[in-house]
C-alpha positions in Angstrom: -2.6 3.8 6.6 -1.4 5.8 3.6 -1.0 9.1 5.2 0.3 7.3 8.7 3.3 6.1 6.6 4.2 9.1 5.0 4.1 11.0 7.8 6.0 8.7 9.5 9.0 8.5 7.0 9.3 12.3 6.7 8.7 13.0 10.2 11.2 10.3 11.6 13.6 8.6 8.7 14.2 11.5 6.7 14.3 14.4 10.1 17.0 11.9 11.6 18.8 12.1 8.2 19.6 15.6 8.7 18.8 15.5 4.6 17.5 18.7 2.7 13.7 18.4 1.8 12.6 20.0 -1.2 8.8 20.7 0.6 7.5 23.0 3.8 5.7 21.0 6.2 2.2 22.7 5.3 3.1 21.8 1.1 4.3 17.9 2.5 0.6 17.6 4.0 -0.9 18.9 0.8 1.0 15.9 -0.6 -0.5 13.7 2.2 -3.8 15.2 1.1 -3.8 14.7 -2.4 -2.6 11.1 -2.0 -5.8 10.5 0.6 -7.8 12.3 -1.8 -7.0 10.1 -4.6 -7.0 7.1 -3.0 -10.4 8.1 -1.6 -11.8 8.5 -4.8 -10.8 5.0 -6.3 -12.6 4.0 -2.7 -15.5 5.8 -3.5 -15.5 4.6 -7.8 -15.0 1.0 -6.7 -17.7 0.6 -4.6 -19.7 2.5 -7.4 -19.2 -0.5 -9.4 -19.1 -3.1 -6.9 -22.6 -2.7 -5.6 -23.6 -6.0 -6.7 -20.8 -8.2 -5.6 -20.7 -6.5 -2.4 -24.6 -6.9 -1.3 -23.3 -10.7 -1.4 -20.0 -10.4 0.2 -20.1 -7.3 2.6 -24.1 -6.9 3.3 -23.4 -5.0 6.0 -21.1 -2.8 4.8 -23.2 -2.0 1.7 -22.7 2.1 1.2 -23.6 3.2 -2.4 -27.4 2.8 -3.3 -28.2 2.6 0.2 -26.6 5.7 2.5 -25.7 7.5 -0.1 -27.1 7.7 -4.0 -25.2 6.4 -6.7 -25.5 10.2 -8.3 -24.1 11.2 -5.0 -21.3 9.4 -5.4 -20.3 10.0 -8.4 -19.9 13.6 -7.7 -18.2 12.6 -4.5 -15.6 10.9 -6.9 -15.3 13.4 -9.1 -14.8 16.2 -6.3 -11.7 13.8 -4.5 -10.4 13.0 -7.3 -10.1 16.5 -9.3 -8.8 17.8 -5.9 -6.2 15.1 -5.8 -4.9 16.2 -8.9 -5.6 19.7 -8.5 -3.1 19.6 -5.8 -0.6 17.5 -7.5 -0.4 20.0 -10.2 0.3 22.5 -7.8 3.3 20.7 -5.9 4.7 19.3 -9.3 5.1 23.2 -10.1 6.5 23.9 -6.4 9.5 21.6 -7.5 9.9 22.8 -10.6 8.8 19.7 -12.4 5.7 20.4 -13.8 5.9 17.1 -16.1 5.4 15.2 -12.9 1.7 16.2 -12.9 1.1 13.5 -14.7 1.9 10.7 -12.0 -1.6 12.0 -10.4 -3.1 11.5 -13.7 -1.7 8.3 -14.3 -2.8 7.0 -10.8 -6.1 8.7 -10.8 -6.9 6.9 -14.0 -5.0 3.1 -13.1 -7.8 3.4 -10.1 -10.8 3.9 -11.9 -9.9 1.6 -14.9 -9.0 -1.2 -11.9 -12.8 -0.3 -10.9 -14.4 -0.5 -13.9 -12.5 -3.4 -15.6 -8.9 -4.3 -14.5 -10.2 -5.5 -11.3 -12.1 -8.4 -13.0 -8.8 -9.5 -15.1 -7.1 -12.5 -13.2 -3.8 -11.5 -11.0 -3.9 -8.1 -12.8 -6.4 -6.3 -10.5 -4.2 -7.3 -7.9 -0.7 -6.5 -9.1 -1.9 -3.1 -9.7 -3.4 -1.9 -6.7 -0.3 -3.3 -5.0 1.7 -1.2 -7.1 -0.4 1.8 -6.4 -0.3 1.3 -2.5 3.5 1.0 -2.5 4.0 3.9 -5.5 2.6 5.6 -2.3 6.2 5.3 -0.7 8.2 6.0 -3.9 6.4 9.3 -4.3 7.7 11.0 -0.8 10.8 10.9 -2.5 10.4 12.1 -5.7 8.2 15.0 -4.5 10.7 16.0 -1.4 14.2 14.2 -2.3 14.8 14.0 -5.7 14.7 18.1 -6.5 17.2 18.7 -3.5 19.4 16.1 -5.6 23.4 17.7 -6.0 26.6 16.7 -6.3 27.3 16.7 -2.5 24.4 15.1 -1.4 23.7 12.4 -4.3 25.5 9.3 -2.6 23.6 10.2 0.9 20.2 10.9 -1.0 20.9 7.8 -2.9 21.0 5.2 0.1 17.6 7.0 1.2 16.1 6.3 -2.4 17.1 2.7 -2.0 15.7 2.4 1.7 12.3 3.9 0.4 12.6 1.0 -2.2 13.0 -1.8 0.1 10.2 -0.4 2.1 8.1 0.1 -1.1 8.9 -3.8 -2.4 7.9 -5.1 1.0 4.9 -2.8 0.9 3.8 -4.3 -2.8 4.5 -8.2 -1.6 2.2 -7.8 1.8 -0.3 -6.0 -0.2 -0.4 -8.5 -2.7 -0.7 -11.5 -0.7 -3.6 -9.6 0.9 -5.6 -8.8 -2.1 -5.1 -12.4 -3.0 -6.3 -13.3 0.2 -9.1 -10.9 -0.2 -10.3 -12.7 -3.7 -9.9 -16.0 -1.5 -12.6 -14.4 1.6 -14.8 -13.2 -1.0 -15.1 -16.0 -3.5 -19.3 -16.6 -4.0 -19.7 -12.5 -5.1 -17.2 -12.3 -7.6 -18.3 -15.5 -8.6 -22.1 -14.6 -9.0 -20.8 -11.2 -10.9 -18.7 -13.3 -13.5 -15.4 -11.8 -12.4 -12.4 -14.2 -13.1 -10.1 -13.7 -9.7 -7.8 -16.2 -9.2 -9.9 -19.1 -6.9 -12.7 -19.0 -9.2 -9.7 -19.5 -12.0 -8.1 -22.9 -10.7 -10.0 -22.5 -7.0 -9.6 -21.9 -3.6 -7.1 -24.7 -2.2 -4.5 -23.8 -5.1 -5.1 -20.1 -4.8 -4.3 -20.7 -0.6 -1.1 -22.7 -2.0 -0.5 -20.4 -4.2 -0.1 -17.8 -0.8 1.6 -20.5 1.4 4.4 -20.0 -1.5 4.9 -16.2 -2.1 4.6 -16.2 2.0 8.0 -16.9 2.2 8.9 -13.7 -0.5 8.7 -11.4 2.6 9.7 -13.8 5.2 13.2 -14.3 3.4 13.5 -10.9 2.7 13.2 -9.4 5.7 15.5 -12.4 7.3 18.3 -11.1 4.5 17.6 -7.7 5.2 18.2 -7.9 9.3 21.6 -10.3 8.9 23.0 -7.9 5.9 22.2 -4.2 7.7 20.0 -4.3 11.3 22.0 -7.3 12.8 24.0 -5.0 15.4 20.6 -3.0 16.3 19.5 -5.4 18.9 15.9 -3.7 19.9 15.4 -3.7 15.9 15.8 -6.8 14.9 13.9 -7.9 18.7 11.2 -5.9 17.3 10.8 -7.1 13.8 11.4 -11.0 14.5 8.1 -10.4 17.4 6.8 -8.2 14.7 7.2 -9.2 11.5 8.7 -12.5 10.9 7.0 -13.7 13.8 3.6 -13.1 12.3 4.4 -13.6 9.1 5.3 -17.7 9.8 1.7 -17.7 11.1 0.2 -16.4 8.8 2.4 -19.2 6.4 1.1 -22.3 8.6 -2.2 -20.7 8.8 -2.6 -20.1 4.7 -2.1 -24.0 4.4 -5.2 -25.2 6.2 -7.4 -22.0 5.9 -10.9 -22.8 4.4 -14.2 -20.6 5.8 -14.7 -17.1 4.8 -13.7 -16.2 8.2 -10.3 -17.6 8.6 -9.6 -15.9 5.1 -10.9 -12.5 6.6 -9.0 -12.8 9.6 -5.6 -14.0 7.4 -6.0 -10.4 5.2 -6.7 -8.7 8.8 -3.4 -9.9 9.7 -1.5 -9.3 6.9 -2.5 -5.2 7.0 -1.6 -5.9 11.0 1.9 -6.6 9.7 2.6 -4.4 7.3 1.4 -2.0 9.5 4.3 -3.2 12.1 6.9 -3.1 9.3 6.1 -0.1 8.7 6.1 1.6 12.9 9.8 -0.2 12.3 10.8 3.4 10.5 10.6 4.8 13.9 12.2 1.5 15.6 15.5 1.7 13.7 15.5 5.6 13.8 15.1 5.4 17.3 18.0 2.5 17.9 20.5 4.2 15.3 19.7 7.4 17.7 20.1 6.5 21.3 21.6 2.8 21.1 23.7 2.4 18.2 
């Protein structure tokens, strides 16, 4: 999902632009890959220390201590995540901004801290891998916009920062809800580990509430955002109230009721559905602004 939505805005948003880029194509992948790799490797450090909870909530899906040793993957972590930074090093030189090194640091280091403790800190675990996921659309354009930055361009380049914003906040508030949701679907493992998630805190009714109410976050946002700027694209705004909206009202009058494990795993299933849709609308509006507009 990462890599699909960078590719997608420098392929299609910023191409349609006509904007200068500050990377080649083959130095914008290695930025692709050193996000995958880094993301990876808070995968692979995470379910390290989450063997426990994860016999209990994911049996099934159980990887660490049974495919693979946890020795294995440890150096498995180690490799992604050096690499990761390895190549972030080498782009934040490409620019010319060699201080910006550390944002690969920073995030390789936020991951394995949410692994090893952050994670088990009510609301905090999941405010920051929120942030990390939508940091993920903030960093296309610090690493190919902000260096091409002049006089000239600096109003133009400015309305893209502030798209890539609205996409990023959107990004956080979906992501989220869905690691809320997540804590709600897997309850009795965090539980048995002694982790303090929000439903074990005040439980799993108040914690759905809780949802039903920063539900309408998005919802509102993404009505504001159609009325204020995609109102005259018509195939847009068709797309995102099917899309988007649509999905997101059910997932609202859904959140209320939902009880079982499996109407909580199919609520977070829906939720990366949509953001997933929000974020296919980069080509939509390109597209519309293109051929329509």
């Amino acid at each position: 999902m990462l890599a699909f939505m960078q590719l997608i805005f420098r392929y299609v948003f910023f191409k349609f632009q006509n904007i200068p880029l500050a990377l080649a194509d083959w130095q914008y992948g290695l930025l692709v890959l050193s996000t995958i790799f880094i993301a990876a490797g808070g995968y692979v450090i995470n379910n390290i220390f989450d063997q426990n909870t994860d016999t209990i909530n994911k049996p099934n899906n159980v990887i660490v201590g049974k495919t693979i040793s946890e020795t294995n993957a440890y150096n498995i972590y180690i490799g992604l995540t050096v690499t990761g930074v390895a190549i972030g090093f080498y782009l934040s030189n490409v620019i010319v901004k060699p201080g910006f090194a550390s944002i690969f640091i920073l995030i390789a280091a936020t991951l394995y801290l949410y692994a090893t403790s952050l994670k088990q800190m009510m609301i905090i675990g999941n405010v920051i891998v929120a942030l990390l996921l939508s940091f993920s659309v903030i960093i296309i354009g610090i690493f190919d916009l902000f260096p091409t930055i002049h006089e000239g361009n600096q109003q133009q380049l400015g309305v893209v920062f502030s798209i890539l914003l609205d996409y990023a906040l959107f990004t956080f508030f979906l992501n989220f809800m869905r690691e809320i949701v997540k804590d709600l679907e897997d309850v009795d493992g965090d539980y048995n580990q002694g982790m303090n998630t929000l439903p074990i805190a005040i439980g799993k009714s108040r914690t759905a509430k809780i949802v039903f109410g920063l539900s309408f976050i998005p919802i509102l946002f993404m009505v504001y955002y159609i009325n204020k700027y995609l109102l005259e694209l018509v195939f847009t705004t068709v797309y995102l109230l099917l899309f988007v909206v649509g999905p997101l009202f059910y997932f609202t009058v859904k959140i209320w009721t939902a009880k079982s494990k499996k109407e909580f795993h199919a609520l977070s299933l829906l939720l990366k559905w949509i953001l997933l849709f929000g974020i296919l609308s980069v080509v939509v509006i390109s597209l519309n602004i293109k051929y329509n507009a």
